[in-house]
LUMTOR-666694 format. One line per 8 residues: number of its first residue (from 0); their letters; for each residue x, y, z of N, C-alpha, C. Coordinates in steps of 0.2 Angstrom, whole numbers, m for minus. Layout:
N
NUM	a	X:Y:Z:X:Y:Z:X:Y:Z; ...
This chain:
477
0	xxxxxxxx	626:425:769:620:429:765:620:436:769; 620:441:765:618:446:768:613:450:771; 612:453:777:606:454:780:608:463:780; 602:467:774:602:474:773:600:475:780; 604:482:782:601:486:787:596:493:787; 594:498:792:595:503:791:601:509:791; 600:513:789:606:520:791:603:525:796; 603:525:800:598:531:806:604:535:809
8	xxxxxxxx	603:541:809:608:546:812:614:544:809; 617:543:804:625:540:804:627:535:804; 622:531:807:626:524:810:621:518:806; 622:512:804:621:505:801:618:504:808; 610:500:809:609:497:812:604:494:811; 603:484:815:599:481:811:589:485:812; 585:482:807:578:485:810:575:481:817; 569:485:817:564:482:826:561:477:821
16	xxxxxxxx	562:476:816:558:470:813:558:464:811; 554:459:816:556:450:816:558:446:808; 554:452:803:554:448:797:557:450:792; 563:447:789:565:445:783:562:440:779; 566:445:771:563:443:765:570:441:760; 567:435:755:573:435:752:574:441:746; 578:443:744:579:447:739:584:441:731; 579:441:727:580:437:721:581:440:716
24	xxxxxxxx	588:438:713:591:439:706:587:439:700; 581:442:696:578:439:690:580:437:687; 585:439:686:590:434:678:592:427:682; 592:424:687:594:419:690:590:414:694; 586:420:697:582:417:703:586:415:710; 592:415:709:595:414:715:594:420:720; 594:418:729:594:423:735:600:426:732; 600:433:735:607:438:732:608:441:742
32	xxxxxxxx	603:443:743:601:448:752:598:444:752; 596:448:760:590:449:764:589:455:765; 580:457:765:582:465:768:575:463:773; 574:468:779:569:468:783:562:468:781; 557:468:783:550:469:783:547:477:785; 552:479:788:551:486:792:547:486:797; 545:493:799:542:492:804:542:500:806; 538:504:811:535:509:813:540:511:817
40	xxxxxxxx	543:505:822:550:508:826:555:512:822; 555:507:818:561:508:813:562:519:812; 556:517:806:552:524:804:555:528:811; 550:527:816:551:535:822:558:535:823; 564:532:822:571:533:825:574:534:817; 572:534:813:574:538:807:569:543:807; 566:546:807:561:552:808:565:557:813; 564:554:819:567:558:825:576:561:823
48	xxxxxxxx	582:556:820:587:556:818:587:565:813; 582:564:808:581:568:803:579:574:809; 574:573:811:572:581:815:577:585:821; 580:581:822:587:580:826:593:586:823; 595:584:815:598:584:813:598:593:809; 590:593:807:587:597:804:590:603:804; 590:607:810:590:615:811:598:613:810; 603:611:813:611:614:811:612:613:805
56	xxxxxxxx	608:608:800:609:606:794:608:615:790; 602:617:792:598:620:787:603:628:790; 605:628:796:611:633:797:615:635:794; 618:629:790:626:628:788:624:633:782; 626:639:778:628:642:772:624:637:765; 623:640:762:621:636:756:625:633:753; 632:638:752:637:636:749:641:631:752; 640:628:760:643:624:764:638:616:761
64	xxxxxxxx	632:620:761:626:613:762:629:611:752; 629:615:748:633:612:741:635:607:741; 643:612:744:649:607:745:649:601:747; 644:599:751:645:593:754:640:587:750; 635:592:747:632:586:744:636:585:734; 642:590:733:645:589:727:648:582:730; 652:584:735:658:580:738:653:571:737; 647:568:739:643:564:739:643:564:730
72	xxxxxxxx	641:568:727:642:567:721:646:564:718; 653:566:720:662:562:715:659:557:720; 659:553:726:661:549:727:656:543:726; 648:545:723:644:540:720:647:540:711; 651:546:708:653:545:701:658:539:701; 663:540:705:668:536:707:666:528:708; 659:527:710:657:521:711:651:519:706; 650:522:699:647:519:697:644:514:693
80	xxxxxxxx	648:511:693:650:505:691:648:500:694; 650:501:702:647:494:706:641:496:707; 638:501:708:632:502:708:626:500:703; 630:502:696:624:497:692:627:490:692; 631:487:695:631:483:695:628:479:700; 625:482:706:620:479:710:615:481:708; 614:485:703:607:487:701:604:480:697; 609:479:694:606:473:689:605:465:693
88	xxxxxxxx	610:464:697:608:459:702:603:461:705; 598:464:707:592:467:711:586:466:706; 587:470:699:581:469:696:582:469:687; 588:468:688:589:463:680:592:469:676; 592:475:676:595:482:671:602:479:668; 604:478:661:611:477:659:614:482:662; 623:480:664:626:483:667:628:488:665; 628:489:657:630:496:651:627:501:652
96	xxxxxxxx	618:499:654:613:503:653:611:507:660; 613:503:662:614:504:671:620:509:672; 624:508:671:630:514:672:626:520:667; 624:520:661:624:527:658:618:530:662; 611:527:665:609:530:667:609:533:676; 615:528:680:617:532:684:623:540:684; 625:538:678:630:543:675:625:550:675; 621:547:671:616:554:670:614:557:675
104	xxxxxxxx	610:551:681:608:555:687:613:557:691; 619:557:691:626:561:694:626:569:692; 625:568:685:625:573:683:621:579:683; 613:575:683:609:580:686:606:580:693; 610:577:698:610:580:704:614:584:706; 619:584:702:625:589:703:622:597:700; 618:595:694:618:604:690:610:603:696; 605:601:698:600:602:704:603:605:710
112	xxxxxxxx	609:604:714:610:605:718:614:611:716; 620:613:712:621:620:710:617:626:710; 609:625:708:603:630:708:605:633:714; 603:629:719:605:631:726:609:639:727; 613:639:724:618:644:724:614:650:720; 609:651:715:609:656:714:599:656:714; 598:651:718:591:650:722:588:657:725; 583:661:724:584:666:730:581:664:737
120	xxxxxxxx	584:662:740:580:659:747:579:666:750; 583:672:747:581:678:753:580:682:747; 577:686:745:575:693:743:570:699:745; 575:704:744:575:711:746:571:713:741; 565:717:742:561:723:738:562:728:740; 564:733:739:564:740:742:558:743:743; 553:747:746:546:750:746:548:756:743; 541:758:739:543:766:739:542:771:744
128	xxxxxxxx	540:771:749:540:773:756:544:774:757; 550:771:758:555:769:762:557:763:766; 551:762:766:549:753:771:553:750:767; 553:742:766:554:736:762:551:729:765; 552:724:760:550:718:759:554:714:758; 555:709:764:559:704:763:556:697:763; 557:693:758:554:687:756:560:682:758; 558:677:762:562:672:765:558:667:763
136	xxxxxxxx	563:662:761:562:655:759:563:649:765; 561:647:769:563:643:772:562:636:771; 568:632:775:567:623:772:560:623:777; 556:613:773:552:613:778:553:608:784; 558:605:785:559:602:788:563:594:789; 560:590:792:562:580:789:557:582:786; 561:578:781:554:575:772:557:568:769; 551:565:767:552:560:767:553:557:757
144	xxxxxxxx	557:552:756:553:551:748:556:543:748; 549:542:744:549:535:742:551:534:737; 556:528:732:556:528:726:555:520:722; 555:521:717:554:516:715:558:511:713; 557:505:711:562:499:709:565:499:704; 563:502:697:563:500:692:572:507:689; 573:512:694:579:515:693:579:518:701; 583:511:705:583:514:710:589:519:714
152	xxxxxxxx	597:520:710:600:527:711:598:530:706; 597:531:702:596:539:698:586:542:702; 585:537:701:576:541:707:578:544:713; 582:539:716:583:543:723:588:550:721; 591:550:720:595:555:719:591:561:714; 588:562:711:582:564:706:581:568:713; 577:564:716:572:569:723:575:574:728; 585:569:728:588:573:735:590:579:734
160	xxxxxxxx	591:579:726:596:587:727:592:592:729; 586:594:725:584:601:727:584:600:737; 579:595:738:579:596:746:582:595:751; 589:593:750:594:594:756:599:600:753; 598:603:747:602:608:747:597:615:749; 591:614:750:587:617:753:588:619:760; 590:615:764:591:614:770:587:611:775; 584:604:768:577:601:776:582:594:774
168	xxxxxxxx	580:589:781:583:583:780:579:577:777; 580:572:774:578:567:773:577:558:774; 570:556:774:571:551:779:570:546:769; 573:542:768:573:537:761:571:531:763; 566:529:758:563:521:758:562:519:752; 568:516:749:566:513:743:562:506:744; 561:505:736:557:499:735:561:492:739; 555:489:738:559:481:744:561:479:738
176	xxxxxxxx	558:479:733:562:476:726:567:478:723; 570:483:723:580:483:725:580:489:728; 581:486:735:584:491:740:593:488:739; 595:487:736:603:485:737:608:488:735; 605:491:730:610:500:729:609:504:732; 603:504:731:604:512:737:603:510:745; 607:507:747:610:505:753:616:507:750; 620:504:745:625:504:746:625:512:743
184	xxxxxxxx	624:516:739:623:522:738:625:527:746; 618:523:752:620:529:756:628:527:761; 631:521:758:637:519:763:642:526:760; 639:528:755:643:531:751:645:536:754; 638:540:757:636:547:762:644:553:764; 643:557:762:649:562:766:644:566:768; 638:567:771:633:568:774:636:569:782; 634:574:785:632:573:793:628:568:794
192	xxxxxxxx	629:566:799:625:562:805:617:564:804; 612:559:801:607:561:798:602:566:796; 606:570:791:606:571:787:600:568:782; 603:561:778:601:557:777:598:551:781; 594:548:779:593:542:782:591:536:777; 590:530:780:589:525:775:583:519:779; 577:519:778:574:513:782:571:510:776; 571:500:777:571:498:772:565:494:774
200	xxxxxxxx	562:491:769:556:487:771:550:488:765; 542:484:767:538:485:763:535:489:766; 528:490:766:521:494:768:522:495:776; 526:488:778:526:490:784:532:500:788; 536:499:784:539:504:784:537:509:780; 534:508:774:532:516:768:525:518:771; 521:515:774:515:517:778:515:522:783; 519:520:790:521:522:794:526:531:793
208	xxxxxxxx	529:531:788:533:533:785:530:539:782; 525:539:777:519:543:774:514:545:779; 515:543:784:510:545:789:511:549:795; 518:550:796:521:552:802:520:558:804; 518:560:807:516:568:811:524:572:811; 527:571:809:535:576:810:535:575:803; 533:572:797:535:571:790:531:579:786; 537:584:785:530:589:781:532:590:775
216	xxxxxxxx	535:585:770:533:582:764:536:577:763; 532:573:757:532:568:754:532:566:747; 538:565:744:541:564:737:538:557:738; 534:554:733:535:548:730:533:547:724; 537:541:721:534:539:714:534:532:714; 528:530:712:526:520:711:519:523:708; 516:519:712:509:516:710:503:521:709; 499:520:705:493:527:707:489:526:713
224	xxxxxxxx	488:517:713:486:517:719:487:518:725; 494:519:726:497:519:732:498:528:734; 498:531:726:496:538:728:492:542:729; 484:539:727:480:541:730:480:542:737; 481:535:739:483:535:748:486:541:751; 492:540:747:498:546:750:494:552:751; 491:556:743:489:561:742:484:562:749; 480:559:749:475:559:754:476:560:761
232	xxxxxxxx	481:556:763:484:557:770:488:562:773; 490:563:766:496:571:767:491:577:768; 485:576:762:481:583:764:476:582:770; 476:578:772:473:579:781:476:581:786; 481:581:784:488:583:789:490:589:787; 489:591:779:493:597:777:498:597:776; 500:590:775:505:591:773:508:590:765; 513:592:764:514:596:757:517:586:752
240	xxxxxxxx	514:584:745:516:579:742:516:581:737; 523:576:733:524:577:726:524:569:724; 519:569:719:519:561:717:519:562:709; 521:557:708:524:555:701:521:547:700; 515:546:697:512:539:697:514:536:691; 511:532:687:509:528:683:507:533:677; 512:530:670:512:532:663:508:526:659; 506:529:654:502:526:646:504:529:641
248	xxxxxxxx	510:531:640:514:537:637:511:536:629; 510:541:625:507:541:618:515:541:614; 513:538:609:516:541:602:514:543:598; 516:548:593:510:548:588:514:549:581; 516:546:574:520:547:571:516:550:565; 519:553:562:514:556:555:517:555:549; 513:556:543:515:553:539:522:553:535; 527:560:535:530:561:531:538:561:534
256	xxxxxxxx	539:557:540:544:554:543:547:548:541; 553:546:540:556:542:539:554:533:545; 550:530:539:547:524:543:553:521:548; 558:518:542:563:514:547:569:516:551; 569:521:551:571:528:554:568:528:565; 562:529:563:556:532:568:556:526:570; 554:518:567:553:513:570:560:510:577; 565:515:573:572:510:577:571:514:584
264	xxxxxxxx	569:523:582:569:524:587:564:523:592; 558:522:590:552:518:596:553:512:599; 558:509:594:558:500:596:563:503:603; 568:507:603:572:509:610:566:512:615; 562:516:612:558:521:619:553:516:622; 551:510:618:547:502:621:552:498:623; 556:497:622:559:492:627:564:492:629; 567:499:628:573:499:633:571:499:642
272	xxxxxxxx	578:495:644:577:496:652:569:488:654; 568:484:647:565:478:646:557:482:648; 555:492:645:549:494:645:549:495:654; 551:496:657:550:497:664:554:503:665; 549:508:663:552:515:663:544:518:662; 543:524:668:537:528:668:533:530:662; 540:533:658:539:536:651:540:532:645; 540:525:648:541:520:641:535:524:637
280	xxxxxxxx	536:519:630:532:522:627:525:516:624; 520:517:627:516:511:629:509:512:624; 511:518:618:504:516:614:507:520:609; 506:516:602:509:521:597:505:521:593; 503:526:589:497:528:585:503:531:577; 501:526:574:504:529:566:500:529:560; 502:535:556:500:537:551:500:530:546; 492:531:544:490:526:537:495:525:532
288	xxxxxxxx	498:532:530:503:528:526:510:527:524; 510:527:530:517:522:531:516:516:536; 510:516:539:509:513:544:514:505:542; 512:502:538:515:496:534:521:497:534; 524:499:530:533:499:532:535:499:540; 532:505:543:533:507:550:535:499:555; 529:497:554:528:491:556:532:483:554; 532:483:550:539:477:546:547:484:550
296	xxxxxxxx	546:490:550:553:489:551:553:488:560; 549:490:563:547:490:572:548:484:573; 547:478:568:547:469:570:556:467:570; 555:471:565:563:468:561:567:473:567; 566:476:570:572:481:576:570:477:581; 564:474:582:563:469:589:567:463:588; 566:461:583:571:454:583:578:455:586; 582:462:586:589:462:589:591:463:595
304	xxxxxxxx	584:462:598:583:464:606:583:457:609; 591:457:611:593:450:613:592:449:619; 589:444:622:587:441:628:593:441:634; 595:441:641:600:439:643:601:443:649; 605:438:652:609:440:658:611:448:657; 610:454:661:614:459:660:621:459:660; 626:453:662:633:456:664:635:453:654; 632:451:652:633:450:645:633:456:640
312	xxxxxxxx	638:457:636:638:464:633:633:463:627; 629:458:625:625:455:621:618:456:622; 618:457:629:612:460:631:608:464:631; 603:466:629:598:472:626:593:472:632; 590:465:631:585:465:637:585:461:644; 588:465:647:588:458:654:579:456:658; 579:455:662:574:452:666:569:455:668; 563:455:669:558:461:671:560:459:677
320	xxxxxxxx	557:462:681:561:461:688:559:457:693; 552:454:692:551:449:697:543:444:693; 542:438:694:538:434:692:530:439:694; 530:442:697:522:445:696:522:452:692; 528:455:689:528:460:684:525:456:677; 531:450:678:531:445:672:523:445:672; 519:443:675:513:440:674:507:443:671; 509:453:675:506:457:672:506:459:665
328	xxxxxxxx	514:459:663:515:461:654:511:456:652; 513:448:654:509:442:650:503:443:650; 499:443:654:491:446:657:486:449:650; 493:456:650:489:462:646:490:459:639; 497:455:637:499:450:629:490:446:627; 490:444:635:483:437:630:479:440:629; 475:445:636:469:449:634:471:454:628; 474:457:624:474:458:617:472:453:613
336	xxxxxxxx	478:447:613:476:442:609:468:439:609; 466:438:614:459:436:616:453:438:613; 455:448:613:448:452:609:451:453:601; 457:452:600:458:452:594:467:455:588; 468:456:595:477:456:592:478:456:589; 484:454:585:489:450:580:496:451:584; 498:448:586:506:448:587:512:445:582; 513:451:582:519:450:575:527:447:580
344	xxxxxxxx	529:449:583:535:445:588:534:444:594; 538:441:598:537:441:606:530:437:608; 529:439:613:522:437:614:522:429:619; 527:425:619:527:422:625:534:419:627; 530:417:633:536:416:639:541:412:640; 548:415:638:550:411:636:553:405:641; 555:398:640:555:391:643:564:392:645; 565:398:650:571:399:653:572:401:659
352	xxxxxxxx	575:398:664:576:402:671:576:409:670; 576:413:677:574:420:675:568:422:672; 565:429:675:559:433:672:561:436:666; 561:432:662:563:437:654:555:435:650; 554:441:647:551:442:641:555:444:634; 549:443:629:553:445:621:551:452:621; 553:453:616:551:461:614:545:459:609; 541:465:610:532:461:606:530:465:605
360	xxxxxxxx	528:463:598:523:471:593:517:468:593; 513:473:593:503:470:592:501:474:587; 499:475:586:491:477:579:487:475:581; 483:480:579:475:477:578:472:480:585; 475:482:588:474:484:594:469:488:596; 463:490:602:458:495:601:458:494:611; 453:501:611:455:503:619:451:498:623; 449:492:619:444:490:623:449:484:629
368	xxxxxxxx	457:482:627:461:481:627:464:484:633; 468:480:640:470:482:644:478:485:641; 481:482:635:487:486:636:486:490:633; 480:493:630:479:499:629:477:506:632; 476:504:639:471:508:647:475:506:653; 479:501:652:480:501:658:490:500:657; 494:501:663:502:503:662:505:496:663; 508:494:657:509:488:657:517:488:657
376	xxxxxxxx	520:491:657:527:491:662:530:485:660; 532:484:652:535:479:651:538:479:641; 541:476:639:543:475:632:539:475:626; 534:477:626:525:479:623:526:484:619; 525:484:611:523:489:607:517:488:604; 510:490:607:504:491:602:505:496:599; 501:495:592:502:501:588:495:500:584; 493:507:583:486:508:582:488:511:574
384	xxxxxxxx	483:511:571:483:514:563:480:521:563; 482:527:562:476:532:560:477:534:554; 470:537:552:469:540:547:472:547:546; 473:552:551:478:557:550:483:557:555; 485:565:556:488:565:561:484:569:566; 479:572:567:474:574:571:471:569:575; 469:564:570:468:559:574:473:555:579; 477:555:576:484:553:581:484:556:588
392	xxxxxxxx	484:565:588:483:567:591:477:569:597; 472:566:596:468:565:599:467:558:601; 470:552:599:470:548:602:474:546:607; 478:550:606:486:551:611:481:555:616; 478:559:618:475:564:623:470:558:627; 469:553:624:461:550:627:463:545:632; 467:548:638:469:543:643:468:546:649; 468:541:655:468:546:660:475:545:664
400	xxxxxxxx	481:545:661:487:544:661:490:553:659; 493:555:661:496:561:658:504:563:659; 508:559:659:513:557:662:520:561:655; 521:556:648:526:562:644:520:558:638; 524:562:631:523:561:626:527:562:620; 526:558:614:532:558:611:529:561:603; 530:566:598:529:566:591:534:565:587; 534:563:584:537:563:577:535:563:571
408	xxxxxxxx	537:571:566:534:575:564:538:579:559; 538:578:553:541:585:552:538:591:547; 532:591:550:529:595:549:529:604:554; 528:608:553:531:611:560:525:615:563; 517:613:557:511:614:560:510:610:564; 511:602:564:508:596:568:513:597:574; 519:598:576:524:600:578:521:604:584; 520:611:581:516:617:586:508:612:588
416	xxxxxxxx	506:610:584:500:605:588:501:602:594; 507:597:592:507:593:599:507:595:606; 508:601:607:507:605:614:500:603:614; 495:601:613:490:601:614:487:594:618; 493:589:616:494:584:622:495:586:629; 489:582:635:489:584:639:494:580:645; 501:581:641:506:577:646:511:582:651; 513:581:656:518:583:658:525:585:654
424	xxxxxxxx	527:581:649:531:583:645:530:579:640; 532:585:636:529:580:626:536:583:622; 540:576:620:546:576:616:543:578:609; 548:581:606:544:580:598:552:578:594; 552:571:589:559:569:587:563:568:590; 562:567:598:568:564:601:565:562:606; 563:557:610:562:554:615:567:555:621; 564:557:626:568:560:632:573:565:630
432	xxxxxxxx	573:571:626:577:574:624:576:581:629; 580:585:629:579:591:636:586:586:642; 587:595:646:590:592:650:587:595:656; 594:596:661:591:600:671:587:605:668; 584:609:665:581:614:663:573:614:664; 571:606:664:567:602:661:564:603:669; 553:606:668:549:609:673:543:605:669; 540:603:675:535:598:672:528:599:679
440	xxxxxxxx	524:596:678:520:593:682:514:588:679; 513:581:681:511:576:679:502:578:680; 497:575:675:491:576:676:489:574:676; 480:569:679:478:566:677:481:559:684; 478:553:680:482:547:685:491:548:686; 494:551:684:500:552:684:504:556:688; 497:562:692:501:561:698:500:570:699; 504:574:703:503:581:705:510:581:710
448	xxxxxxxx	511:586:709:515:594:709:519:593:707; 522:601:703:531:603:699:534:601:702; 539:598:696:547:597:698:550:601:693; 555:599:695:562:601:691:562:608:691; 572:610:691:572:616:687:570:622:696; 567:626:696:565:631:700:562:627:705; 557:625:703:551:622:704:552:617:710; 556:611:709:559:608:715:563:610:722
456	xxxxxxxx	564:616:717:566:621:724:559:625:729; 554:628:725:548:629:728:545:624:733; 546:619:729:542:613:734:545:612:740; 551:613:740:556:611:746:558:619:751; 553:623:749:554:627:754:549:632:753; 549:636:759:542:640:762:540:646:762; 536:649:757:540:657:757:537:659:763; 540:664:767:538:670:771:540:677:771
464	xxxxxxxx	535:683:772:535:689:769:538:694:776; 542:696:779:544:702:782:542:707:778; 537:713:780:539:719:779:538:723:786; 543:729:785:546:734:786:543:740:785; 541:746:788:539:749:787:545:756:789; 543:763:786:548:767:788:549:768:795; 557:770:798:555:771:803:554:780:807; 549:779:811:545:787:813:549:787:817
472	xxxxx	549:793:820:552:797:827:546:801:831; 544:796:837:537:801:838:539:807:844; 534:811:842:536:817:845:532:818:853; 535:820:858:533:823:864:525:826:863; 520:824:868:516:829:869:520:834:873
């Protein structure tokens, strides 16, 4: 059986930490690992490694700091493959669905780190005087980012580009819920000698880690809960966070859109990835008349959402990822049914090894309804009736989630309306559509500060201001 380690300076080594954990297959239940419990020792010798490392890193040319994280880039593309293929052993992702979305994060860590190149980390302002202004961007240092389980290489890679081509170092703490890839991701490393780092564990590592006096920032995405904390702890220290929490993502469809068209598309943005995705789409409000078709078609696209092992090409849905995710989606199912639901498919558990769920439509559904209010992170389409599409759009607004949004629309009044959703990013017609270009900032319980695009480079570096003034030649009394 395998016992995960850390990566500290370059080198594999086991944790300061007496306790291991099993790491379990969802679709099997069988142990696959072990990985550690973590620990604060761990933490300060990946911190110190990072800050060690920091200044010859941030030295090197931009164009040298590039090259070396493209060089990382072909050799995680070239391993694509086994990578989702540990993904799905870790937390149930079919193996098809897993490679295209590693695929993708390849891709955009590669066009994030390129910025780099024509980033201004130094610009020159001429004075009229004669003086000048020189505006310097520096790195901030070791920085730390936590990711999440549910895409644990394309997340980690999401956060690295901008700020190791920035020039600060990085200490990584994925989830204890599949740390297996990205372990094996950082075996990958064509990195210096920490550069990167990797410590693995639960709270007792990610605490210690978010807390640490030499850490001056902190990427994470999970819980709102847990980013509160963060948030709080960084701002007594000063020190700089960017969190990305918890989505209730709206739909809103209007009236003169192609019902069974729209429905094939939402049935994907609710349960692909088995709905364990930030932007899944977790509430959908449709127009009166079509409401009915929409709905008979949404049931009929869920029925073909086949249950199963990932390594099966038949497979649509694999496992949620662990029996206490399973218990939350079931949770949020009865309490619907309880105040008055209707479930048209899915809706229980099925009598099979592994944490699988069905794909499951509700009606009748109102806010009083926890899958309504609260992030139910699983194969779930409630869907709500409205009388316009104003109303749609205001019901879509009424969350304290503000994470993306999706319309469907073709009207191009309703269309210019949808900005008026207060999400981070609002698709219209296309679900996750936009590419690296893509600048955002999450609001509400979902989280604070820009990414992407420029912006992720802002965060990961410091401006400072040199000016210059002309130079005098003073005269003899």
């Amino acid at each position: 059986m395998k016992t995960l380690q850390n990566y500290v300076g370059g080198k594999w080594e086991d944790s300061r930490s007496s306790t291991l954990h099993d790491l379990v297959n969802p679709a099997t239940e069988d142990v696959i690992a072990r990985y550690p419990g973590g620990s604060s020792d761990d933490v300060d010798r990946a911190v110190d490694a990072a800050v060690e490392a920091q200044p010859g890193w941030a030295e090197l040319p931009v164009a040298e700091r590039v090259d070396y994280l493209t060089r990382w880039a072909a050799a995680i593309a070239e391993h694509a493959e086994e990578l989702a293929e540990l993904e799905c052993q870790e937390m149930g992702k079919p193996v098809a669905l897993g490679r295209s979305f590693i695929d993708g994060g390849v891709q955009g860590f590669r066009a994030a780190v390129e910025e780099a190149l024509t980033y201004p980390f130094v610009e020159l302002l001429p004075g009229a005087d004669g003086g000048g202004t020189t505006i310097l961007r520096h790195p901030l240092g070791a920085t730390a980012v936590i990711t999440p389980w549910n895409f644990p290489v394309p997340m980690v890679l999401g956060a690295l580009g901008p700020l190791l081509a920035s020039g600060n170092t990085v200490v990584v703490k994925p989830s204890e819920r599949s740390p297996l890839s990205t372990a094996r991701l950082f075996e990958l490393s064509t990195l210096p000698p920490g550069v990167v780092n990797l410590v693995l564990g639960d709270a007792r590592a990610g605490a210690p880690l978010v807390e640490h006096e030499r850490i001056r920032l902190v990427h994470f995405t999970g819980s709102v809960e847990a980013g509160r904390r963060i948030g709080a702890g960084t701002g007594g220290r000063l020190c700089r966070s960017i969190l990305e929490l918890g989505g209730k993502d709206p739909v809103v469809v209007d009236s003169g859109v192609d019902p069974v068209a729209t429905a094939a598309a939402i049935a994907f943005g609710a349960f692909v990835n088995t709905g364990q995705i930030c932007t899944s789409m977790e509430r959908i409000y449709v127009h009166q008349d079509i409401a009915e078709a929409f709905v008979d078609a949404l049931v009929d696209t869920a029925s073909t959402y086949a249950l199963g092992d990932g390594h099966d090409a038949e497979t649509v849905l694999g496992p949620l990822v662990d029996a206490r995710q399973r218990d939350i989606v079931h949770r949020h199912v009865t309490d619907a049914v309880e105040r008055g639901a209707r479930v048209h498919i899915g809706g229980v558990i099925p009598k099979r090894k592994g944490f699988f769920y069905p794909a499951t439509v509700l009606t009748d559904v109102d806010d009083s309804m926890l899958v309504m209010t609260e992030e139910t992170f699983g194969p779930i389409a409630p869907v709500v009736v409205v009388s316009s599409f104003e109303e749609g759009l205001e019901r879509a607004s009424s969350s304290r989630f503000a994470l993306g949004a999706t319309v469907y629309t073709d009207n191009p009044d309703h269309a210019a309306a949808a900005a008026r959703i207060p999400a981070g990013v609002t698709w219209i017609n296309q679900w996750q559509g936009g590419g690296p270009e893509r600048l955002y900032e999450p609001a509400g319980d979902s989280g604070m500060g820009a990414t992407g695009a420029r912006a992720a480079y802002d965060a990961a570096t410091r401006p400072a201001t040199i000016h210059t003034a002309p130079a005098t030649v003073s005269t003899p009394s």
